[in-house]
DRENDREN-469551 format. One record per residue (C-alpha): residue number from 1; chain; x, y, z. Coordinates in Angstrom, 3 decimals. Layout:
! residues N
<site k="NUM" c="A" c1="X" c2="Y" c3="Z"/>
...
! end
This chain:
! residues 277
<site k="1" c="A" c1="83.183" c2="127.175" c3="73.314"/>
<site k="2" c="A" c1="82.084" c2="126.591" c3="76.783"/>
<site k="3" c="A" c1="82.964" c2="128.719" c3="79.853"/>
<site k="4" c="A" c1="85.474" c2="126.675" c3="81.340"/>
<site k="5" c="A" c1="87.497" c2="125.868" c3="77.832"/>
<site k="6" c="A" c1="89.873" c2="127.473" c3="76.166"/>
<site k="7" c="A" c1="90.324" c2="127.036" c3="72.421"/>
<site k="8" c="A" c1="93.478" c2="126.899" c3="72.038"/>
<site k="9" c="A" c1="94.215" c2="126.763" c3="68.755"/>
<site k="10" c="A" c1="91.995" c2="130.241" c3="68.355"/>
<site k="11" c="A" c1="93.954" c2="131.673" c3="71.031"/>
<site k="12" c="A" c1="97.097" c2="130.546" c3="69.437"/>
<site k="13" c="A" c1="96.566" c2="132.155" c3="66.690"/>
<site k="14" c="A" c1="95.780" c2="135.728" c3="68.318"/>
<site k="15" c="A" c1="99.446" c2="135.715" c3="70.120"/>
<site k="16" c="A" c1="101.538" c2="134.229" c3="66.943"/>
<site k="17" c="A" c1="102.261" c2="131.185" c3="68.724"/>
<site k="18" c="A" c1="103.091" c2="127.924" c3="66.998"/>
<site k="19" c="A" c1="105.800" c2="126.373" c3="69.672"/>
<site k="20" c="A" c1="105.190" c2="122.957" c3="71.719"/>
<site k="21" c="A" c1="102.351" c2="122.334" c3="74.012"/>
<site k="22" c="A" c1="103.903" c2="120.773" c3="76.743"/>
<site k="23" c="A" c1="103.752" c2="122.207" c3="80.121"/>
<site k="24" c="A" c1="107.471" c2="123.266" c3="80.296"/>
<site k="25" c="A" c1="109.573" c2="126.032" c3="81.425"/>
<site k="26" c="A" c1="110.288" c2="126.781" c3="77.374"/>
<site k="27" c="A" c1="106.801" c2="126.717" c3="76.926"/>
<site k="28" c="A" c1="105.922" c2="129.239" c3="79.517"/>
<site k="29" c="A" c1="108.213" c2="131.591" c3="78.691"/>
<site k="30" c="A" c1="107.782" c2="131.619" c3="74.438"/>
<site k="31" c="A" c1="103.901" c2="131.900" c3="75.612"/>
<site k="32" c="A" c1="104.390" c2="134.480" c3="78.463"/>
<site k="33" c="A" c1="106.701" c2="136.636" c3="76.053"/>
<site k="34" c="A" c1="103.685" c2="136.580" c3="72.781"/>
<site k="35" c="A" c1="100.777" c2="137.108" c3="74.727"/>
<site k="36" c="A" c1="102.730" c2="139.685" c3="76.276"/>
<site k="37" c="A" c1="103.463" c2="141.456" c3="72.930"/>
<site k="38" c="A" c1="100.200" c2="140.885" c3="71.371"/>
<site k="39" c="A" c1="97.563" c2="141.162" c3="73.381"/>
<site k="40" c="A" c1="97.552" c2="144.873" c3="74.929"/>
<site k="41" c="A" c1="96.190" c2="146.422" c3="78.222"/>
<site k="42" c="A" c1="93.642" c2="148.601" c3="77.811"/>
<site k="43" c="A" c1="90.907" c2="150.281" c3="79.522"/>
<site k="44" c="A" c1="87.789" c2="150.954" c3="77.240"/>
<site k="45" c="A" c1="85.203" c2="149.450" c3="77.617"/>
<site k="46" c="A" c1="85.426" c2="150.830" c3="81.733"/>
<site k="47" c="A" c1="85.573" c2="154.106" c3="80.246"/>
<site k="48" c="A" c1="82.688" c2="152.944" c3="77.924"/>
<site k="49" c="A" c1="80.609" c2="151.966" c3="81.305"/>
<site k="50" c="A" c1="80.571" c2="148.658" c3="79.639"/>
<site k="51" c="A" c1="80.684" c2="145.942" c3="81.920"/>
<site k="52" c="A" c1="83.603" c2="143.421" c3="82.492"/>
<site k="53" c="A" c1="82.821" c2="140.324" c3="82.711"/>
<site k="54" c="A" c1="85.559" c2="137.852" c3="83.808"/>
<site k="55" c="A" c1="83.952" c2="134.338" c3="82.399"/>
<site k="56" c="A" c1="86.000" c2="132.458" c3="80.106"/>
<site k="57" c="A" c1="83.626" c2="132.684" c3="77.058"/>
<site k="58" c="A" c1="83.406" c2="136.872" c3="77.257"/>
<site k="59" c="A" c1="87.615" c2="136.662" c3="77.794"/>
<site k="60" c="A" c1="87.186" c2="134.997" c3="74.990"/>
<site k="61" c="A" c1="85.192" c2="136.410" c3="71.850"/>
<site k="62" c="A" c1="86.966" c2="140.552" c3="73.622"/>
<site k="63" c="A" c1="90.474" c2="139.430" c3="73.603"/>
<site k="64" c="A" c1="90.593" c2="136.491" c3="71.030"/>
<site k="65" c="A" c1="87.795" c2="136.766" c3="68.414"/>
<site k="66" c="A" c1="87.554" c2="140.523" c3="68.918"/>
<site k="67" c="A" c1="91.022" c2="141.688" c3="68.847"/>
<site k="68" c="A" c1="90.480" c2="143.695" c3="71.595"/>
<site k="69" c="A" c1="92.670" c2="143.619" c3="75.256"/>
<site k="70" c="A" c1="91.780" c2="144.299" c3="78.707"/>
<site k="71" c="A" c1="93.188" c2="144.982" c3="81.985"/>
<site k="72" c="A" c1="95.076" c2="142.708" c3="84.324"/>
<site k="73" c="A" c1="92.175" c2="140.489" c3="85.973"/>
<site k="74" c="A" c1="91.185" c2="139.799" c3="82.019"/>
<site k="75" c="A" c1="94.431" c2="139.269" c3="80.601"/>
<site k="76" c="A" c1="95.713" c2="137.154" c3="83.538"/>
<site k="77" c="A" c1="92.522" c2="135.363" c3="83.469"/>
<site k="78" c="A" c1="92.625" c2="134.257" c3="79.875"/>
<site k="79" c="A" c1="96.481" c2="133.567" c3="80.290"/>
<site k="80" c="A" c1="95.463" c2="131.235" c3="83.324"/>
<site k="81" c="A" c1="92.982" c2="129.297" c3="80.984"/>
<site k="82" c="A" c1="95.398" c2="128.838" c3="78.653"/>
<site k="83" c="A" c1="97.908" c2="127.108" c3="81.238"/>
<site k="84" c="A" c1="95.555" c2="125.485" c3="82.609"/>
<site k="85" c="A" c1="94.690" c2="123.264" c3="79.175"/>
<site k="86" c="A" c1="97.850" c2="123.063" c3="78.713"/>
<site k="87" c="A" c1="98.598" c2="120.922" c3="81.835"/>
<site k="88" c="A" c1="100.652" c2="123.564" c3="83.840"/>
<site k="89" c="A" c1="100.104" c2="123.318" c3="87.650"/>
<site k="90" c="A" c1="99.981" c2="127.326" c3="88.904"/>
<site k="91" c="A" c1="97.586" c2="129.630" c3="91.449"/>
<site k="92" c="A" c1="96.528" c2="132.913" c3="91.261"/>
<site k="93" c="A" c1="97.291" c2="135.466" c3="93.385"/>
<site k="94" c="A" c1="96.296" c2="139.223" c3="94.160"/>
<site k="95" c="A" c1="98.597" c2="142.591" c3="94.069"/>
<site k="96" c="A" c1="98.353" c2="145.530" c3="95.904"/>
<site k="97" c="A" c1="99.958" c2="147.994" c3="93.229"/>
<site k="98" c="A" c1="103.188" c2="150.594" c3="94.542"/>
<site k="99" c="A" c1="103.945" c2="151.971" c3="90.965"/>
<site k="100" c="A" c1="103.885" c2="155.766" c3="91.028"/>
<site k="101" c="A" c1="102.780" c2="155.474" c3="94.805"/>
<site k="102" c="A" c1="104.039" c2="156.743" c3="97.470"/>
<site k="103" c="A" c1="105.348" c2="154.944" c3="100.677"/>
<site k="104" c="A" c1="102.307" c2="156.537" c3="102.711"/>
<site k="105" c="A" c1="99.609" c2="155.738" c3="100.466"/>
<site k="106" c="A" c1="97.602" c2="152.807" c3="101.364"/>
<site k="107" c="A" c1="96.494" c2="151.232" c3="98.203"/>
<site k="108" c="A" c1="94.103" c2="148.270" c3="97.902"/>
<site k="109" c="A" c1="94.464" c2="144.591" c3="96.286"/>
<site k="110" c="A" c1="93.494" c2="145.485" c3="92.679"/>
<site k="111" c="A" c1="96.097" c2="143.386" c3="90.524"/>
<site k="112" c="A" c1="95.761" c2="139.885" c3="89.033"/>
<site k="113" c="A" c1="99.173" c2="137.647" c3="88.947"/>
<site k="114" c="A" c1="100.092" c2="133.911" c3="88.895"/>
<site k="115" c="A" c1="102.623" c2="131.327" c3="90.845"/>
<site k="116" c="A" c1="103.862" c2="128.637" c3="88.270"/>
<site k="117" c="A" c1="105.102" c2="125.203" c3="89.708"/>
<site k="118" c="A" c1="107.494" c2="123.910" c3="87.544"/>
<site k="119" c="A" c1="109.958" c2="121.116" c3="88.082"/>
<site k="120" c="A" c1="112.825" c2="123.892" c3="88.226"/>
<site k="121" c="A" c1="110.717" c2="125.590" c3="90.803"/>
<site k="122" c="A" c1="108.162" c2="128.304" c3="91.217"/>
<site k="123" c="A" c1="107.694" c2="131.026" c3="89.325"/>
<site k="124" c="A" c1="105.471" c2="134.599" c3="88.500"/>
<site k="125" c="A" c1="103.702" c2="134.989" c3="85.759"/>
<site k="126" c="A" c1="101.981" c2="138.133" c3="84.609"/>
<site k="127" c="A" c1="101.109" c2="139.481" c3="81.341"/>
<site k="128" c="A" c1="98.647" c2="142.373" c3="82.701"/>
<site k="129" c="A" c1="100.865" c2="145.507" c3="83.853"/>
<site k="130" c="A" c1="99.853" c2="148.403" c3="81.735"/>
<site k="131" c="A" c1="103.354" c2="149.961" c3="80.474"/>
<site k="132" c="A" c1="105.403" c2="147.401" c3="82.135"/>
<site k="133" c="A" c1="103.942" c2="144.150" c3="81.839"/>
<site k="134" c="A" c1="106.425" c2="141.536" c3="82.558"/>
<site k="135" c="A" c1="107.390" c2="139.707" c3="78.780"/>
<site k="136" c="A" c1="109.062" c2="136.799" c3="80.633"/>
<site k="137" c="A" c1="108.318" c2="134.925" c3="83.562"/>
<site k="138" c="A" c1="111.225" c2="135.123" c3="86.756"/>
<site k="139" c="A" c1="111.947" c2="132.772" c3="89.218"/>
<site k="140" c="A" c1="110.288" c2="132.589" c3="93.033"/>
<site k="141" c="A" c1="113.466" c2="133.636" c3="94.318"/>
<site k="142" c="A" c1="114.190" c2="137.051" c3="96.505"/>
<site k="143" c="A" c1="117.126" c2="139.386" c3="96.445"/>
<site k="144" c="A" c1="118.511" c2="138.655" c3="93.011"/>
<site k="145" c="A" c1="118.416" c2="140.478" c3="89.316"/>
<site k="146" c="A" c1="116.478" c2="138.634" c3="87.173"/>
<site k="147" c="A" c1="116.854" c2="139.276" c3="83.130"/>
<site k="148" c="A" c1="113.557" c2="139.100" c3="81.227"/>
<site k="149" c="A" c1="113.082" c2="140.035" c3="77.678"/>
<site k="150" c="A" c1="112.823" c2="143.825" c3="78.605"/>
<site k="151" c="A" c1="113.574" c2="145.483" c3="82.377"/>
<site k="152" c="A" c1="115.267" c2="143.160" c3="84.567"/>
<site k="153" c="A" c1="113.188" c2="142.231" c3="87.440"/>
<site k="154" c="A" c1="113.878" c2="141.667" c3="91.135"/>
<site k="155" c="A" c1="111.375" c2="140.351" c3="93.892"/>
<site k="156" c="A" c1="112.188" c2="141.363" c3="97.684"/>
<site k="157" c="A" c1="110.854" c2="139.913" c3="100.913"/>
<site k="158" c="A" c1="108.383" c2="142.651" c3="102.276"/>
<site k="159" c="A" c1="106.127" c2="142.846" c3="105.674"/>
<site k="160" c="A" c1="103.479" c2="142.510" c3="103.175"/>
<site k="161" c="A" c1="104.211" c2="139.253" c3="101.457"/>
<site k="162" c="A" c1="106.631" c2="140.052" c3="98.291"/>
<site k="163" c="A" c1="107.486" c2="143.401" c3="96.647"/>
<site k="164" c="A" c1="108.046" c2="142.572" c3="92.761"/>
<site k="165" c="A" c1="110.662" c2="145.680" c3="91.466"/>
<site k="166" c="A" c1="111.809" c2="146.648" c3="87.654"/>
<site k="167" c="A" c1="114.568" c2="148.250" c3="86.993"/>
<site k="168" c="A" c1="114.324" c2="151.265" c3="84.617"/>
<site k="169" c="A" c1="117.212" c2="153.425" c3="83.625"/>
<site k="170" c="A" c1="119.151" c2="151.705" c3="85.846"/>
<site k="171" c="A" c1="116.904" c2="152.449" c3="89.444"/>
<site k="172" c="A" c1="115.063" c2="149.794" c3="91.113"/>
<site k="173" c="A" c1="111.112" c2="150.965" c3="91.140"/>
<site k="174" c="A" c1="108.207" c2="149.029" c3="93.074"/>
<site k="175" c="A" c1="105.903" c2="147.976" c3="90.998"/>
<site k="176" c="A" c1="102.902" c2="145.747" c3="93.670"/>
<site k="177" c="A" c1="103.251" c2="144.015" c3="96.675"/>
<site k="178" c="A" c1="101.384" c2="140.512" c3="96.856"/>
<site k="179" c="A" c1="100.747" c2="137.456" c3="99.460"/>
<site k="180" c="A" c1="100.808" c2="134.007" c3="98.615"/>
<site k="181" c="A" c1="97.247" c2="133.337" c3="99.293"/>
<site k="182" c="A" c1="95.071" c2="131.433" c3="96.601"/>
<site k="183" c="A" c1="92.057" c2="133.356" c3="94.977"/>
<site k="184" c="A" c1="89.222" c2="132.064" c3="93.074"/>
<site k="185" c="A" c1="87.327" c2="134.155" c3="90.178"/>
<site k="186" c="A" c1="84.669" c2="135.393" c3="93.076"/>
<site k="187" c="A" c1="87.655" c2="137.221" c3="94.153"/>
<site k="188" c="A" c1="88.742" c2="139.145" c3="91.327"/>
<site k="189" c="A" c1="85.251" c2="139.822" c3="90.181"/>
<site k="190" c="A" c1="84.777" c2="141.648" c3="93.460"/>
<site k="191" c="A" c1="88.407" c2="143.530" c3="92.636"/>
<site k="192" c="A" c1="87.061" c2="144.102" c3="89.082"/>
<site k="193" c="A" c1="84.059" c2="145.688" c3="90.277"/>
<site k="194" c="A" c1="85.551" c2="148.152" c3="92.618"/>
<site k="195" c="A" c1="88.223" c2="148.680" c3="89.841"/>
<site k="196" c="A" c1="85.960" c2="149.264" c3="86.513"/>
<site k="197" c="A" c1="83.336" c2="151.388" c3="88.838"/>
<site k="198" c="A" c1="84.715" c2="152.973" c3="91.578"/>
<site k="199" c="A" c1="84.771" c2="156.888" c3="91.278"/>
<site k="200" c="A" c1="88.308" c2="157.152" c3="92.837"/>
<site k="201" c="A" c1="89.984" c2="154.519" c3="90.386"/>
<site k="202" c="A" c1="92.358" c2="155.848" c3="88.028"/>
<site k="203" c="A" c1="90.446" c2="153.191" c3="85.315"/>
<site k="204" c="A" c1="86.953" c2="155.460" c3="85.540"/>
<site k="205" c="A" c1="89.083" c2="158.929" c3="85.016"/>
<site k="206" c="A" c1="92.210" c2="158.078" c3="82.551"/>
<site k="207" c="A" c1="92.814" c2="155.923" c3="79.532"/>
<site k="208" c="A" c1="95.068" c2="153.618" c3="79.883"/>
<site k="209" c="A" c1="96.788" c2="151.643" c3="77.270"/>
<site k="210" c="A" c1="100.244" c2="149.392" c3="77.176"/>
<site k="211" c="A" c1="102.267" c2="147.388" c3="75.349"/>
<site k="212" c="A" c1="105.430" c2="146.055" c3="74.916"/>
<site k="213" c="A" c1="107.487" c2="145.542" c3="71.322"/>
<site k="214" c="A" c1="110.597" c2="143.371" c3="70.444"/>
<site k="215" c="A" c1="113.111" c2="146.797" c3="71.902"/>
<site k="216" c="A" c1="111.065" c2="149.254" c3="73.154"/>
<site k="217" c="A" c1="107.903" c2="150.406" c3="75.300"/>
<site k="218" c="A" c1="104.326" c2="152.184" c3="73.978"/>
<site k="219" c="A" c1="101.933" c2="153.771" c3="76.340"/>
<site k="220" c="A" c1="99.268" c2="155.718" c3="76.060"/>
<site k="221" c="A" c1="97.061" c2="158.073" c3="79.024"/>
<site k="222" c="A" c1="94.684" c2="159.773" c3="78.300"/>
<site k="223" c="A" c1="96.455" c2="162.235" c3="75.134"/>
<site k="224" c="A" c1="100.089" c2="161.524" c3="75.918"/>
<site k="225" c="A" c1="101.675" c2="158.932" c3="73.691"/>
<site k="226" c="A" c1="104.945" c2="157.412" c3="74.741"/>
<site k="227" c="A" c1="107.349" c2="155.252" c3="72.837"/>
<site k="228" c="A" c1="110.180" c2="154.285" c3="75.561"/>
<site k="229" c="A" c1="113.533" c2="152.704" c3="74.776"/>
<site k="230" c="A" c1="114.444" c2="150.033" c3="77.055"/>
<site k="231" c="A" c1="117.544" c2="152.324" c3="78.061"/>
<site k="232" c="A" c1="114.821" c2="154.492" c3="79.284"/>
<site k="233" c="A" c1="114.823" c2="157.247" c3="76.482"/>
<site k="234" c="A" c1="111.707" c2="158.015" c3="75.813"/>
<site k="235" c="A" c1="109.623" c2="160.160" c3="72.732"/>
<site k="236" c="A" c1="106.525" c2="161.611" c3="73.622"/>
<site k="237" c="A" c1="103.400" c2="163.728" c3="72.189"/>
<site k="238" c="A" c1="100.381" c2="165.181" c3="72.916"/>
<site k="239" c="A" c1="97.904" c2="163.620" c3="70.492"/>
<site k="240" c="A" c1="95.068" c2="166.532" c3="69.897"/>
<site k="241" c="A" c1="91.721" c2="164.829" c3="68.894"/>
<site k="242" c="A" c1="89.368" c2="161.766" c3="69.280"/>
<site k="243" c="A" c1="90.126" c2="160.641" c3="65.773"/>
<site k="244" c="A" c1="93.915" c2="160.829" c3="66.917"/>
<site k="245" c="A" c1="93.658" c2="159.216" c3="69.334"/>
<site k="246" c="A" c1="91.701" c2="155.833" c3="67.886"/>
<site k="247" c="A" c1="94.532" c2="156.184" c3="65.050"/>
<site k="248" c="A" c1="97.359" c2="155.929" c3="67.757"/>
<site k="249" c="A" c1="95.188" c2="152.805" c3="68.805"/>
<site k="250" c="A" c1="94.729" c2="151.421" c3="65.640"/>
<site k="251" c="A" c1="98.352" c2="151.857" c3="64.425"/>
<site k="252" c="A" c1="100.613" c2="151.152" c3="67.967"/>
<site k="253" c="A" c1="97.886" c2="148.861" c3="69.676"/>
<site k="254" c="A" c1="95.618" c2="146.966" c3="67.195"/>
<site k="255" c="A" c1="93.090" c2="148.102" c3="68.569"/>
<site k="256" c="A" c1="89.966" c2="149.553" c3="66.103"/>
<site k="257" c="A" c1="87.006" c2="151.361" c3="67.384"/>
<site k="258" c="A" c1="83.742" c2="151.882" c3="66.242"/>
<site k="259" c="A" c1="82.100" c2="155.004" c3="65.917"/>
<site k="260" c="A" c1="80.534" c2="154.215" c3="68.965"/>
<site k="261" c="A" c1="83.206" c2="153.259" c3="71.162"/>
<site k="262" c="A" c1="84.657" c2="156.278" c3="70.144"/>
<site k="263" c="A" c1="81.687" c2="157.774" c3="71.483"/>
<site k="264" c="A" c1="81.514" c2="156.466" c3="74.232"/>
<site k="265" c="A" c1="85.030" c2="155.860" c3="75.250"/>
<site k="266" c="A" c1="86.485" c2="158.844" c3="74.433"/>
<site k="267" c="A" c1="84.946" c2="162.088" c3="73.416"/>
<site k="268" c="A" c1="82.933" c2="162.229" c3="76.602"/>
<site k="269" c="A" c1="86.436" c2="162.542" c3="78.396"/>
<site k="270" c="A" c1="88.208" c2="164.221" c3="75.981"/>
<site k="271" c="A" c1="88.126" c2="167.890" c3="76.987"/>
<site k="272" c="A" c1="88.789" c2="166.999" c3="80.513"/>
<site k="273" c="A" c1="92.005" c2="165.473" c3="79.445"/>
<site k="274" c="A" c1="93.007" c2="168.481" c3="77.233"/>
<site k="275" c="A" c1="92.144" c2="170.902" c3="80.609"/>
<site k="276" c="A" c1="94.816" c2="167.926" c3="82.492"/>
<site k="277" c="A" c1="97.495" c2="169.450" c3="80.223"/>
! end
C-alpha cells in the first residue's frame, strides 16, 4: 500500500461490491450507491482531538482496514482514489454548505464533492453528506428532478456557482452551493483543518453520525437518534449514556469503540449534550 494506490480489491470488499470494473455510468452508480450505504459519516476522532489526515494510506487502514468512516473530505477522498484506479476521468470540487442555514448566514467552503465525465455527460458525485448523503450520482444538468436511490435531487443555477437541493417530504431544501473550480488535496487539507479544529465548527461541539439503508435514513447528534422514512416520517430518542450511545454505533453504524475512544470521544462531551436537551 503506497500513498497514491488504492487497493481495490480491500476496498471492495469493505462496500460489498463485486460488479464490473470498467469506468462506466453502471459502474459509478452500483459503486456510488455501496459506499454510500456502507461506509458512514462520522465525526470521532475530531471530537477525539485526533488528527485527520487526508493521505491515501491513513484513508485507508480508518475507513477500509479499520471499519471506521469519516467526514466528507475523507470519504470523498477515498471515493476519488477509487475512481481514479478505476480509469474514470472526474475533478474535485469544494461546497459551501446551506443545510439548516439561513439565507443571511455566510458560511465558508467546508464540503468535499466530485464532477464525473462520462460519455453521457457530466455528473456529481458525493458520498460524504452526513444524514443525506447522495446514494446515486445525478446528472450536470439544472432545473430538473432527478430520482436517486433515496430523495430526489435537483441542482439550480445560483450567483454562487450551483445550488444542489433534496427534496424531503415533498419541499425542495438547499443542501451547499459549489463552483466549478478544480482543487488539489492542499486545498481540502486547509478546509479539514479549519473544520476538525476550529472552535466555531459544529464538528468540535456535536457528534455527528449518518447513514443511509436500502428504505430509510439513521442519524445520530450528539444523544438524539433518528431513523427517517424516506416519506419523511421519522422515530426518534434520546439515548441516555456513553455506553448507549457506542451501542447505537455499534448496532446502526458499524462502528465499535474502544474504551478509549469512548473516552475520549464521548464522555468528555456528554453532560454538555444532556444540558442541550
Amino acid at each position: 500500500m503506497t500513498d497514491d494506490t488504492i487497493d481495490l480489491d480491500a476496498y471492495f470488499r469493505r462496500i460489498g461490491y463485486e460488479g464490473p470494473r470498467t469506468p462506466t455510468l453502471d459502474t459509478l452508480k452500483a459503486i456510488h450507491y455501496a459506499h454510500a450505504l456502507s461506509i458512514p459519516f462520522e465525526n470521532l476522532d475530531v471530537l477525539a482531538k485526533r488528527p485527520i489526515n487526508l493521505d491515501l494510506a491513513s484513508l485507508q487502514k480508518k475507513l477500509v482496514a479499520d471499519g471506521r468512516g469519516g467526514y466528507c473530505f475523507e470519504v470523498n477522498a477515498l471515493f476519488a482514489a477509487a475512481l481514479k484506479a478505476l480509469g474514470f476521468d472526474f475533478t474535485t470540487l469544494i461546497g459551501r454548505v446551506r443545510w439548516m442555514s439561513p439565507e443571511e448566514v455566510d458560511t465558508a467552503r467546508s464540503h468535499m464533492l466530485i464532477r464525473v465525465e462520462l460519455p453521457e455527460g457530466p455528473y456529481i458525485a458525493d458520498v460524504g453528506f452526513g444524514g443525506l448523503t447522495m446514494t446515486g450520482p445525478i446528472r450536470f444538468e439544472t432545473g430538473i428532478e432527478q430520482q436517486t436511490p433515496h430523495e430526489p435531487r435537483r441542482l439550480l443555477p445560483h450567483h454562487d456557482g450551483f445550488e444542489l437541493q433534496a427534496k424531503i417530504a415533498g419541499d425542495w431544501t438547499p443542501i451547499y452551493r459549489f463552483t466549478l473550480e478544480p482543487h488539489r488535496r492542499t486545498d481540502y487539507e486547509v478546509a479539514s483543518w479549519y473544520t476538525s479544529t476550529h472552535p466555531s465548527s459544529i464538528f468540535v461541539q456535536f457528534l455527528i453520525a449518518g447513514r443511509p439503508q436500502e428504505d430509510k435514513w439513521i442519524s445520530l447528534l450528539n444523544r438524539d437518534f433518528k431513523i427517517r422514512g424516506l416519506d419523511g416520517k421519522a422515530e426518534a430518542r434520546k439515548l441516555e449514556s456513553v455506553d448507549e450511545i457506542a451501542e447505537v454505533l455499534a448496532t446502526h453504524f458499524g462502528i465499535h469503540l474502544t474504551e478509549e475512544d469512548k473516552a475520549l470521544a464521548l464522555a468528555p462531551y456528554f453532560e454538555q449534550w444532556r444540558a442541550m436537551g
